[in-house]
C-alpha positions in Angstrom: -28.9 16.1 -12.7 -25.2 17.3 -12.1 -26.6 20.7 -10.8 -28.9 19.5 -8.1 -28.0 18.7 -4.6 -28.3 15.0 -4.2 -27.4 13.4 -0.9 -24.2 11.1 -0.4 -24.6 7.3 0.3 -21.2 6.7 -0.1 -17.8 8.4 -0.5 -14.4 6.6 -1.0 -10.9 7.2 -2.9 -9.9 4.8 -5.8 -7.7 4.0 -8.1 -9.5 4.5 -11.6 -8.4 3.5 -14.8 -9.1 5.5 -18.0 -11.9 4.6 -20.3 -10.3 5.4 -23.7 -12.7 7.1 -25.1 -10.4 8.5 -27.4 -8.7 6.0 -29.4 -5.1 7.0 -29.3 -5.6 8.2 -25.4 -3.2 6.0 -23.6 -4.1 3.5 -21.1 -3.1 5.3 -17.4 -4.8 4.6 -13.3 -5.5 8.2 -11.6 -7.0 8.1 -8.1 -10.3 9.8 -7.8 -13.4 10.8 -5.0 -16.4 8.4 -5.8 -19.3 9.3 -5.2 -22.6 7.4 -4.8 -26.1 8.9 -4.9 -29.7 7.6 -4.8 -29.2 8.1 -8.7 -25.8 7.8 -10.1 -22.1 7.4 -9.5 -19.9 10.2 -10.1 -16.3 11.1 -10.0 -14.1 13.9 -9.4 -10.7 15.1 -9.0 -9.3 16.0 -5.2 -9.5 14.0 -2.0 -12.8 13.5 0.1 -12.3 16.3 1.6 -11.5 18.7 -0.9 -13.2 17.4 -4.5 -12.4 19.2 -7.6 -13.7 19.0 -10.6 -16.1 16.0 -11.8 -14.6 13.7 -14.3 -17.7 11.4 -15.2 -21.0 10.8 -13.9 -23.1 7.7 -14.5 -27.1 7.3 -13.9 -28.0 4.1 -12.7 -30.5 3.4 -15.4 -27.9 3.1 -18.1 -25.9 0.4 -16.6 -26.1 -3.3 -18.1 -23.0 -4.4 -15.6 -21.8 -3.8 -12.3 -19.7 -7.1 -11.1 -15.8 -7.6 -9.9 -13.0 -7.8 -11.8 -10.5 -10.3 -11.9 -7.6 -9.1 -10.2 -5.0 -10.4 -12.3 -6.6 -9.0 -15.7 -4.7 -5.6 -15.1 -2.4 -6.6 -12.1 -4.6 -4.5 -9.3 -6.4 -6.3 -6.7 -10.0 -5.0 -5.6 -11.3 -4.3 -8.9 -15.1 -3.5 -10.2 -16.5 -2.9 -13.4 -19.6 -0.8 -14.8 -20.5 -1.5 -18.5 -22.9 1.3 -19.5 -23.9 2.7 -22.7 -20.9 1.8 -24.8 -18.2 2.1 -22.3 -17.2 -0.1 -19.1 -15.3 2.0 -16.3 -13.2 0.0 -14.2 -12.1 1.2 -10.8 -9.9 -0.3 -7.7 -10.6 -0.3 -3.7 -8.5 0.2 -1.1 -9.5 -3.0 0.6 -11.5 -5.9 0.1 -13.9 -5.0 2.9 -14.2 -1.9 0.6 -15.1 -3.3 -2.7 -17.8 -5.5 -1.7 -19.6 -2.6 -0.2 -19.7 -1.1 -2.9 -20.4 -3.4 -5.4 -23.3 -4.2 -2.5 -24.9 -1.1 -3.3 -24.3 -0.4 -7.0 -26.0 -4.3 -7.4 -29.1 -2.9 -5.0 -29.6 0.0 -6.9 -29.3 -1.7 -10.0 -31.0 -4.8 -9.7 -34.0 -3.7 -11.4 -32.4 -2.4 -14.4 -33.9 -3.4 -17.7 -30.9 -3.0 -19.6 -28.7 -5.8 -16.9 -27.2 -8.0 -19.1 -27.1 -12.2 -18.2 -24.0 -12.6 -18.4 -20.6 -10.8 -18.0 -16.8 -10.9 -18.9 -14.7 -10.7 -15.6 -11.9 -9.8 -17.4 -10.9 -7.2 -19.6 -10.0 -7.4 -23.0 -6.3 -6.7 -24.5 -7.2 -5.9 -28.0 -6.4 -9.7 -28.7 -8.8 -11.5 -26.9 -10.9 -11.6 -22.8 -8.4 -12.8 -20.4 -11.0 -14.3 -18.5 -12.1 -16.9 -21.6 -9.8 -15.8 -24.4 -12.6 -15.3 -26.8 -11.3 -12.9 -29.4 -13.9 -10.3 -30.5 -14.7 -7.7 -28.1 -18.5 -8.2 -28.2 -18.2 -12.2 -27.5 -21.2 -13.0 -25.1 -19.8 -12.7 -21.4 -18.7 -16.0 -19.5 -19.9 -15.5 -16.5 -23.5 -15.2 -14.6 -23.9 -11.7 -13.5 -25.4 -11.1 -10.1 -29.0 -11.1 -10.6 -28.4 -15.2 -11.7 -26.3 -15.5 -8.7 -29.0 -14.4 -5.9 -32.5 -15.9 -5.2 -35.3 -13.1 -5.6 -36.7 -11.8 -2.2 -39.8 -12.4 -1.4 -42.7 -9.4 -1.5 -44.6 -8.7 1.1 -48.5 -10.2 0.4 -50.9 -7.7 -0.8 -53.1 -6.5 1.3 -56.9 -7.2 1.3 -59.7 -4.8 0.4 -62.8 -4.3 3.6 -65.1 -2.9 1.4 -68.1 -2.4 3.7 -66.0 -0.6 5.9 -67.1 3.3 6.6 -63.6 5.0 6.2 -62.1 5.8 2.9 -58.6 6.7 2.5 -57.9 9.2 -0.8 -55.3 7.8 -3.1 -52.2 10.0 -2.4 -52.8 8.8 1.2 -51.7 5.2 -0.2 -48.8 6.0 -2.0 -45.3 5.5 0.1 -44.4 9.5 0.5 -40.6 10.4 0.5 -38.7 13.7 -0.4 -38.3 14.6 -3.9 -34.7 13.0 -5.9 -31.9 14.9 -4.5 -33.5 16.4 -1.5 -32.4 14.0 1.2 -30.5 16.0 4.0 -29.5 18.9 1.0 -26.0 17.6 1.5 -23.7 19.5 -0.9 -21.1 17.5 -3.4 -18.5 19.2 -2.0 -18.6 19.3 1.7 -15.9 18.9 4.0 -17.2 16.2 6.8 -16.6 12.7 6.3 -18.2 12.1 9.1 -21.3 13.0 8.0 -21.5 10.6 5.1 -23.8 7.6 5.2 -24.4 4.4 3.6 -28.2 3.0 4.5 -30.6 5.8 1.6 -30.2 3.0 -1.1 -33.6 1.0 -1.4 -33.5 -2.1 0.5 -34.7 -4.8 -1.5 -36.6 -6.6 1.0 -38.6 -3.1 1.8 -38.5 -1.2 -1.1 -42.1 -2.2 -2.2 -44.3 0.9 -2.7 -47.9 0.6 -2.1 -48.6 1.7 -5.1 -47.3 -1.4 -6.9 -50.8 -2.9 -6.1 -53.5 -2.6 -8.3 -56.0 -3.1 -6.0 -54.6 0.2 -3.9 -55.0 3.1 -7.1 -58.5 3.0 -6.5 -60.1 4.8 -3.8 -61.3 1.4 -2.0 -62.3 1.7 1.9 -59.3 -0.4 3.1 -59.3 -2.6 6.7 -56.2 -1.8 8.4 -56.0 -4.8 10.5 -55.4 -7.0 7.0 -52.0 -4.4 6.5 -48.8 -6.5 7.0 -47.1 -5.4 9.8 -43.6 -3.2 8.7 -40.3 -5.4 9.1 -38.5 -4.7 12.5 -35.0 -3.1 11.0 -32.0 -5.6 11.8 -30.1 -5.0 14.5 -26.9 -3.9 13.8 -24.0 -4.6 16.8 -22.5 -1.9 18.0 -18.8 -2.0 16.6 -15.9 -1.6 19.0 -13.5 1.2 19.3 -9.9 0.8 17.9 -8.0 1.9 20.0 -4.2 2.2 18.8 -0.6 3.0 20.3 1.5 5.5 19.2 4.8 3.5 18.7 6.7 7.1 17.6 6.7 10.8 18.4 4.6 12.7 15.5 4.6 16.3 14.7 2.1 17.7 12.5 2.6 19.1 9.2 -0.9 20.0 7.8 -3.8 21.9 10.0 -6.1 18.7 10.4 -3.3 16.3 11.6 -2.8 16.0 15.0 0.3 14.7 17.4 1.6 11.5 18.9 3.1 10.5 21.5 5.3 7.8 21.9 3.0 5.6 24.1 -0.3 7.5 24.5 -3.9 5.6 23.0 -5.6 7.1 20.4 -9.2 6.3 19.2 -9.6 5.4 15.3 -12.8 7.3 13.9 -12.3 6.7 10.2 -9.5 4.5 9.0 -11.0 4.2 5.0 -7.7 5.8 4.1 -5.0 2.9 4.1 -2.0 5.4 5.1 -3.9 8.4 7.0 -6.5 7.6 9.5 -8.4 10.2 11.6 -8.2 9.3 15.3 -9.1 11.2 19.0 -6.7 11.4 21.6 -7.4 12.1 25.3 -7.9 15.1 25.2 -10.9 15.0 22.6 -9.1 16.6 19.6 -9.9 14.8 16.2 -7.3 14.7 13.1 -5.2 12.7 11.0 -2.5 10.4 11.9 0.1 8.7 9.6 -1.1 5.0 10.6 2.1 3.6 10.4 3.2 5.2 13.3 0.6 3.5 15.5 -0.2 -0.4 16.7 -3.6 -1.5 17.8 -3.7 -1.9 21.4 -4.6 -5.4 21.0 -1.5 -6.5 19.4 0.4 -5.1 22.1 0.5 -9.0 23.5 3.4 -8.9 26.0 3.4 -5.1 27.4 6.6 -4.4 26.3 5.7 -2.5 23.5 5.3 0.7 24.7 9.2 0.8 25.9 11.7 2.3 23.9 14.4 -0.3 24.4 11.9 -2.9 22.9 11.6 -4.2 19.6 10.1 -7.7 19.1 10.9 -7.8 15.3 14.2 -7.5 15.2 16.6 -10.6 14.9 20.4 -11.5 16.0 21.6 -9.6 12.9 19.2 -6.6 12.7 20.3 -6.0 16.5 24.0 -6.4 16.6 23.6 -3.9 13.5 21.7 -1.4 15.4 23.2 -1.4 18.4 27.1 -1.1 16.4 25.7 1.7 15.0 24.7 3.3 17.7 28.7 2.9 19.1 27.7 3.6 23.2 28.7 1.9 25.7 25.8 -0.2 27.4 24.1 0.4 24.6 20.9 -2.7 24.5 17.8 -3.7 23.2 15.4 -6.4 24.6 14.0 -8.6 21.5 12.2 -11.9 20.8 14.2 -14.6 20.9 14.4 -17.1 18.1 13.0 -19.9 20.9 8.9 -19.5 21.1 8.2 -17.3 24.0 11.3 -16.3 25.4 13.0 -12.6 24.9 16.8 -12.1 24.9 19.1 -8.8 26.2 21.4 -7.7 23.8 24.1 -5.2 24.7 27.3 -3.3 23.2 30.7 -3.2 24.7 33.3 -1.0 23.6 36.6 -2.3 22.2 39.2 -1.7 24.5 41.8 -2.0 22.3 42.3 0.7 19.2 41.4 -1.5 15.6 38.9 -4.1 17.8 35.5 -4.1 16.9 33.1 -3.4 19.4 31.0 -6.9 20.7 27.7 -7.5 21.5 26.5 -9.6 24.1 23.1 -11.9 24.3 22.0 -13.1 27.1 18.3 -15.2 27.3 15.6 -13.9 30.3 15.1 -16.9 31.7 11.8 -17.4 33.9 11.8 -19.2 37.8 9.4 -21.8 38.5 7.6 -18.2 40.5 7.1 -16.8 37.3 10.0 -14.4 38.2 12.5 -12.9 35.5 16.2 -13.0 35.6 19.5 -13.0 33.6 21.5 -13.7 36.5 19.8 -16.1 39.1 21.2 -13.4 42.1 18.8 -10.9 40.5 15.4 -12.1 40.2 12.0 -9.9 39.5 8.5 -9.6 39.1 8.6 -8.3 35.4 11.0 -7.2 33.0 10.6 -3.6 32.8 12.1 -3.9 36.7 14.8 -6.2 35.4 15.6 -3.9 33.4 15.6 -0.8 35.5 17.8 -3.1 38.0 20.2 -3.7 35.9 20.5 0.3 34.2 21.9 0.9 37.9 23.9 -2.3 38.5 25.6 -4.8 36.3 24.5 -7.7 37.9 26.4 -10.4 36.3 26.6 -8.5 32.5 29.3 -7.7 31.4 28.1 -3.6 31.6 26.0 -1.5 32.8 22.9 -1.2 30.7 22.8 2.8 29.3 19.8 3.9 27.0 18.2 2.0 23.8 19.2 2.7 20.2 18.2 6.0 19.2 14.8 5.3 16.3 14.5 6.6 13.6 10.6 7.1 12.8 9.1 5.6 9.5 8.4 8.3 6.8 5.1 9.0 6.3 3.0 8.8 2.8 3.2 12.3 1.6 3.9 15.7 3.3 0.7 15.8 5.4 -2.8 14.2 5.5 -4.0 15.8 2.1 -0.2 16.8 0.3 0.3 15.8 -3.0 1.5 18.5 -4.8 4.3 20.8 -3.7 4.8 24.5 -4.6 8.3 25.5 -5.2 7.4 28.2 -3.4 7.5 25.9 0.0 10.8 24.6 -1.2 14.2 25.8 -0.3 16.9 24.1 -3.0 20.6 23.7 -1.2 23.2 22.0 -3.4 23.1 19.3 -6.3 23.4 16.1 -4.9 23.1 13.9 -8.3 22.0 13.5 -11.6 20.7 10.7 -13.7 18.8 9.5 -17.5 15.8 11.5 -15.5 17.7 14.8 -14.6 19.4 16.5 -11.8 19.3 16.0 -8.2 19.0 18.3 -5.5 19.1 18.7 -1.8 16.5 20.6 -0.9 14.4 21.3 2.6 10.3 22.2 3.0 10.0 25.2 4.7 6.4 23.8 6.5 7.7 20.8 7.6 11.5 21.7 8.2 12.6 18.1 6.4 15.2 17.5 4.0 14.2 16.0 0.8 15.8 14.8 -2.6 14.3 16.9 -5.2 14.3 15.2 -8.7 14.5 18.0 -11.4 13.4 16.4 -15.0 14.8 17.4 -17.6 12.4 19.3 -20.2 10.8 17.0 -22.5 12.0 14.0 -20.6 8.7 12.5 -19.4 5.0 12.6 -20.1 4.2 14.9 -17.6 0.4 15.1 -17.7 -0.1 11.4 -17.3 3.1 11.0 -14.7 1.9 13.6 -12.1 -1.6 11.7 -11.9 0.2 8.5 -11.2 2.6 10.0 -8.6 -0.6 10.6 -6.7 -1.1 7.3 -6.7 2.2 6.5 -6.2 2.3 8.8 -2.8 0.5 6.2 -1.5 2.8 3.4 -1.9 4.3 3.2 1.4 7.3 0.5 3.0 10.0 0.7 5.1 12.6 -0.1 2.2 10.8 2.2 -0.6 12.3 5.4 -0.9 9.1 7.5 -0.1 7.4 9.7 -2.7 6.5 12.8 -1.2 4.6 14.7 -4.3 5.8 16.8 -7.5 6.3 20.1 -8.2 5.1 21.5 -12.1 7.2 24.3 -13.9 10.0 22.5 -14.1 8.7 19.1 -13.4 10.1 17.7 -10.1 9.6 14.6 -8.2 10.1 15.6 -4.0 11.2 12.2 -2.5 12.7 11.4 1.2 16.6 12.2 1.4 18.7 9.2 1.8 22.3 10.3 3.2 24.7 8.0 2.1 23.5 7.9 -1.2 23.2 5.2 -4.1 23.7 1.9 -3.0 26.1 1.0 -6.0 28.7 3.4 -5.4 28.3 2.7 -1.2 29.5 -0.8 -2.4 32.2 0.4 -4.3 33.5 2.5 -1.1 33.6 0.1 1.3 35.0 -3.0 0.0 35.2 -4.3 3.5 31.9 -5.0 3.6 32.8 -8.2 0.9 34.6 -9.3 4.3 30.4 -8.8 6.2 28.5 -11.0 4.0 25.6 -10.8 6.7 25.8 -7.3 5.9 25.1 -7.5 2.6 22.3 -10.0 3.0 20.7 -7.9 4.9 21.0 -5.4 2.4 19.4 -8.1 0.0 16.4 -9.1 2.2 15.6 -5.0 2.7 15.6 -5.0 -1.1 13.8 -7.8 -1.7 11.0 -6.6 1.8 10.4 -4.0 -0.7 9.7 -5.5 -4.3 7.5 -8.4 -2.2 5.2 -5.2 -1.1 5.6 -4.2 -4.5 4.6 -7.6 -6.1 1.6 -7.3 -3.7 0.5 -4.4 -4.7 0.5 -5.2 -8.3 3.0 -2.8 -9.4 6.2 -3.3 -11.7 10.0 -1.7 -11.2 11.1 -2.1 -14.6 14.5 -0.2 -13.6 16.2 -2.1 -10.7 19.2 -2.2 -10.1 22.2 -1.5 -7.6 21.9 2.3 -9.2 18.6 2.5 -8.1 18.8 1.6 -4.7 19.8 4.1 -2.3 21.1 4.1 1.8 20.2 5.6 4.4 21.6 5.5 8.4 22.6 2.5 9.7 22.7 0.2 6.3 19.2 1.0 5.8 18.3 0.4 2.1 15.7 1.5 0.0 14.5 0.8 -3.6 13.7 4.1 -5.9 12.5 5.2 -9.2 10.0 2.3 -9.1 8.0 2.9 -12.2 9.2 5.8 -13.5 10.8 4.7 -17.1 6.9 4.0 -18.0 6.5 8.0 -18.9 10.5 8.3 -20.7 9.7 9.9 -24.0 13.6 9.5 -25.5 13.5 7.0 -27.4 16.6 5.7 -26.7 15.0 4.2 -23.6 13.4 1.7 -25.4 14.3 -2.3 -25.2 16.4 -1.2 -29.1 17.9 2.1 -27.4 21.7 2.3 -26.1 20.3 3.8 -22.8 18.4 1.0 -22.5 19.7 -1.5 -19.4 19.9 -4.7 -21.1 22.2 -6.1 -18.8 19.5 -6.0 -16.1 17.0 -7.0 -18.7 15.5 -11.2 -19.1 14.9 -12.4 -22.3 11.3 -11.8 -22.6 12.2 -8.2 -22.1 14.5 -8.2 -24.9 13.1 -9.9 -27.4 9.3 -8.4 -26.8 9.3 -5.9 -24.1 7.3 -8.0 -21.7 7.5 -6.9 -18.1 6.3 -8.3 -15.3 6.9 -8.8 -11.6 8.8 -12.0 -13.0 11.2 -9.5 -15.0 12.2 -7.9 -12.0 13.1 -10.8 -10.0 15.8 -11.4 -13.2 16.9 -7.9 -11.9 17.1 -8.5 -8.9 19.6 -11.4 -9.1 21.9 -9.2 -11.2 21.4 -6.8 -8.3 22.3 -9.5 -5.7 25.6 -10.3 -8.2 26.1 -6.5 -8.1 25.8 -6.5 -4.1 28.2 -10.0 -3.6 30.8 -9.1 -6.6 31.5 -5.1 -4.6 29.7 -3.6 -7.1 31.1 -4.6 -10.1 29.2 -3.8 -13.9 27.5 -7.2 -15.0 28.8 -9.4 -18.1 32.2 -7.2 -17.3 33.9 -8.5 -20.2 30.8 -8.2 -22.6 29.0 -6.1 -24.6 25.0 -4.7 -24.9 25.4 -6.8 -28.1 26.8 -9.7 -27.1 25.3 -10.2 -23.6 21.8 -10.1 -25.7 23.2 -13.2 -27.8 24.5 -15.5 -25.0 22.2 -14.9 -22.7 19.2 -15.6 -24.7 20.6 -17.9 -27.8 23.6 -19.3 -25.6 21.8 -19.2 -22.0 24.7 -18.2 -20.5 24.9 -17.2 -16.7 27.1 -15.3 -15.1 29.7 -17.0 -12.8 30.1 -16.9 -8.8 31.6 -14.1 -7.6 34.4 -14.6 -6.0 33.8 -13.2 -2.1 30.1 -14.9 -2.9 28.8 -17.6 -0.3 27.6 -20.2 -2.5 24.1 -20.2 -0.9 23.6 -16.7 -2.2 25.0 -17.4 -5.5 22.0 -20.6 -6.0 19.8 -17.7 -5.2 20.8 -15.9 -8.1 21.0 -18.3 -10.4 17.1 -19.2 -9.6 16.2 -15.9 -10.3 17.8 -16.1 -13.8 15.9 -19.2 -14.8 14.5 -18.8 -18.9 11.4 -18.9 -18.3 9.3 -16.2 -16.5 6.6 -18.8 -14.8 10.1 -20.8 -13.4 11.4 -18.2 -11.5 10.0 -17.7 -7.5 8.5 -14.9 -6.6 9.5 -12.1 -4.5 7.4 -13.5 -1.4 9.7 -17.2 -2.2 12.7 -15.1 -2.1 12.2 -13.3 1.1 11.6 -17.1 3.0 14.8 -18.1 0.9 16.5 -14.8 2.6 15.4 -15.1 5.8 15.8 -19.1 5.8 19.2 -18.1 5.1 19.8 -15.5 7.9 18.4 -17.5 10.4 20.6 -20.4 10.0 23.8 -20.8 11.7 25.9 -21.2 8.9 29.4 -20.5 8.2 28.8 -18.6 5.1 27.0 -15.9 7.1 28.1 -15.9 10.3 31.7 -14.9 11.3 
């Protein structure tokens, strides 16, 4: 069966997680190309576009299960199961659009199985017990119906009656349904290169999939009245779905063959977005690639117009702007944002100091509407819209208190991987500059890819630092992890190992504290610095995954206080064993007490992080338990439940936010999504602790 040409129903990129068939194999989630057939399931190493070898192929005769997971039995949303023969693969979908599809089809083509078991487990078991029911042995009776309980049989079409004085015969082959031989459908090759080409409607439908030859009556060679034949089932009608249309909100260059560019502006149309970071669009001039989606908008978002202009940028606050446009240091410098009242949009612009040691000041002015519908800051100057308000006043003060220059330069988003299909990197493509860093990992470098022309962090590990096999496949997964505040992983590089990861100028956000005490005096600042951190471990949480390392030391910045969490996950593949929760490289002063007394991390264990990060951030980037010990901050915070104390340039808002991340226990403590309300809550208010 692997050797014949079978014809795709379905093709998609998941997360899959091993099957153990080897006892002491460890437990590990590699993305893999799925593939459905008329007969089986297989998988296989590569993208959709470019599959390497198959991994595993299952017939659909041999499965008893095929139902969802639940997505909190191993932390990853999406998930379906396959029992078969003595094994259950379990596998993760993009989406949730995606995962019923799928299970849609697998359940079709399975629904006649003999071997489908009643009832299934929608958990998974830990070697103690299902988390689904907590029965104990691993062959307890499932708890669940499986799907052929959960839907109501469809009905058959009648059978049809027998003329028998009627002159015509009709030979026997005649009545059997007729179709191409298994595997011949379209001849479509395993490993083509179209995605386009791939359909999803050769899987019987159970409401049609009757042969004629299931009647008795229709083996023989009986003269048969064809106007007793039920008529065939008009096919549904299937609405035709809508073109997305996207805006480019940046300038792209391509850096792979089948990408394609943006411009800032210009409407793309979306052909296949099944890929979460990468979608293949159309622009106007009919060429077809891939663009990094996070550089584009749907045009049906674009609510007020404004979007497309460079000096707007609806999702920026009071703080975020004053920041940017400081920054930026020009004279006239503005930006045109939503304002914190419903429906109204305010003008913010920069003034120079005029006197040396002054800071520069940022005006806000509100664009107030007339009772015409007209736009105006000062009620001299009124206009039709506020693109020609703002033209107006590029040429003319009008009442502000400058001359209105150019926006903020931006600085575009990175984009998930080096390319469209990028994973790994040859060292070849790599030019190293100068060491930048080292750490527990190895040594960092400066480096720039001679493609794409981009400067990157390149991670060198040390030899024999990390389990190299299993990391590499999760950094392809981990490529595809993809927010504004985590530092981005590019790919890897084998022989030395090497981890390529966006370049962050200013460097590691504990040591950017120490430098610039003054920004003890900001304490908005350093919120914001928080809430970035925190808009990071909240997608993070979301996505199912764990830090296990953070800390100020892991955080890096970037231009204009931009802050971004790294080395998210990577202590999971440390083979020194003085990494572990008993090692002296272990970082028990970050660690909660579940972690020290059993190893037990969570999403929970990183919020305890994350308020010694926040005591880190408020105290300028002092060590934690400064007058303490490994030893004895293991005693007092778990046997004494002691706390560390307000530091002393701390607002004492931020210091309650703290001390509710370091609540005993785990189920207590919010989550990352609470914090960021707390945060934001807390920046939006016009309190003295905050604002100067």
């Amino acid at each position: 069966m692997a050797n014949e040409i079978q014809e795709i129903c379905r093709i998609s990129e998941m997360l899959k997680r091993s099957q153990n068939k080897r006892k002491l194999a460890p437990v590990n989630f590699r993305q893999r190309v799925f593939i459905l057939t008329r007969n089986d399931i297989s998988y296989y190493e590569g993208t959709k576009e470019k599959q390497g070898k198959e991994k595993g192929r299952i017939n659909f005769s041999n499965i008893k299960v095929v139902e969802e997971v639940d997505d909190s039995a191993l932390e990853k949303p999406n998930g379906i199961q396959i029992s078969y023969d003595d094994y259950t693969l379990y596998f993760f979908a993009s989406t949730k659009q995606e995962q019923k599809e799928w299970l849609s089809d697998l359940q079709i083509a399975c629904k006649n199985n003999v071997t489908l078991q009643n009832r299934f487990h929608s958990g998974v078991h830990n070697t103690k017990w299902w988390t689904c029911c907590e029965q104990k042995h691993m062959g307890a009776p499932g708890c669940k119906d499986s799907f052929k309980h959960r839907v109501q049989p469809v009905a058959q079409p009648p059978t049809p009656r027998i003329a028998p004085n009627n002159s015509s015969s009709l030979p026997t082959h005649a009545l059997r349904q007729q179709g191409p031989a298994n595997g011949q459908l379209g001849a479509k090759q395993r490993g083509y290169h179209s995605t386009n080409a791939v359909t999803h409607n050769h899987l019987p439908n159970p409401a049609t999939s009757m042969s004629l030859q299931t009647s008795p009556a229709l083996t023989q060679p009986h003269q048969l009245n064809r106007s007793h034949l039920p008529l065939p089932r008009p096919p549904p009608v299937v609405p035709k779905k809508e073109d997305l249309i996207v805006i480019a909100k940046f300038d792209y260059e391509p850096m792979e063959e089948v990408d394609i560019p943006l411009v800032r502006g210009d409407e793309y149309t979306i052909i296949d977005n099944s890929r979460e970071y990468w979608w293949k669009a159309r622009n106007k001039y009919g060429n077809v690639g891939y663009i990094p989606s996070n550089y584009v908008e749907e045009k049906s978002k674009f609510a007020s117009g404004l979007e497309k202009f460079e000096w707007y940028s609806g999702k920026w606050n009071r703080q975020r702007t004053e920041q940017e446009l400081k920054a930026e240091g020009k004279e006239g410098c503005f930006m045109v944002r939503n304002s914190s009242t419903k429906g109204l949009y305010t003008l913010s612009v920069l003034t120079k100091a005029m006197m040396h040691g002054r800071d520069d000041s940022v005006s806000h002015y509100h664009i107030k509407q007339t009772a015409e519908n007209q736009y105006y800051v000062s009620e001299k100057h009124c206009f039709n819209s506020i693109p020609e308000l703002i033209e107006y006043h590029q040429h003319n003060s009008g009442g502000l208190v400058t001359r209105l220059r150019n926006p903020p330069g931006h600085i575009p988003p990175t984009t998930a991987g080096l390319g469209s299909g990028t994973q790994e990197v040859s060292w070849k493509d790599l030019t190293i500059l100068r060491e930048i860093g080292s750490g527990q990992f190895g040594v960092v470098k400066l480096g720039k890819t001679k493609k794409q022309n981009r400067f990157v962090a390149v991670k060198i590990m040390r030899e024999n630092a990390m389990s190299e096999e299993d990391f590499i496949d999760e950094a392809k997964v981990m490529t595809q992890l993809q927010h504004e505040n985590l530092v981005q992983l590019y790919g890897v590089c084998k022989n030395p190992l090497c981890i390529i990861t966006e370049y962050m100028s200013k460097g590691c956000l504990l040591f950017h504290i120490r430098r610039h005490q003054e920004l003890l005096h900001e304490p908005h600042i350093l919120l914001d610095m928080a809430i970035q951190i925190c808009s990071a471990l909240a997608y993070l949480e979301r996505k199912k995954f764990i830090h296990r390392d953070l800390a100020a030391r892991n955080c890096l910045v970037g231009e204009r206080n931009t802050v971004k969490v790294a080395d998210f996950g990577l202590t999971r593949y440390v083979l020194d064993d003085e990494y572990t929760s008993t090692g002296t490289k272990f970082p028990i002063k970050w660690a909660p007490p579940e972690v020290l007394h059993f190893t037990k991390f969570s999403s929970k264990s990183d919020v305890w992080a994350y308020g010694i990060l926040l005591w880190e951030i408020f105290s300028g980037g002092k060590t934690p338990y400064p007058q303490m010990n490994n030893v004895e901050v293991v005693d007092q915070v778990t046997r004494q439940q002691y706390r560390m104390e307000q530091p002393a340039m701390c607002p004492s808002s931020m210091y309650s936010v703290m001390y509710y991340c370091w609540h005993e226990k785990p189920e207590k403590r919010p989550s990352f999504a609470d914090l960021m309300q707390l945060l934001t809550q807390l920046q939006d208010q016009e309190s003295t602790d905050f604002v100067q």
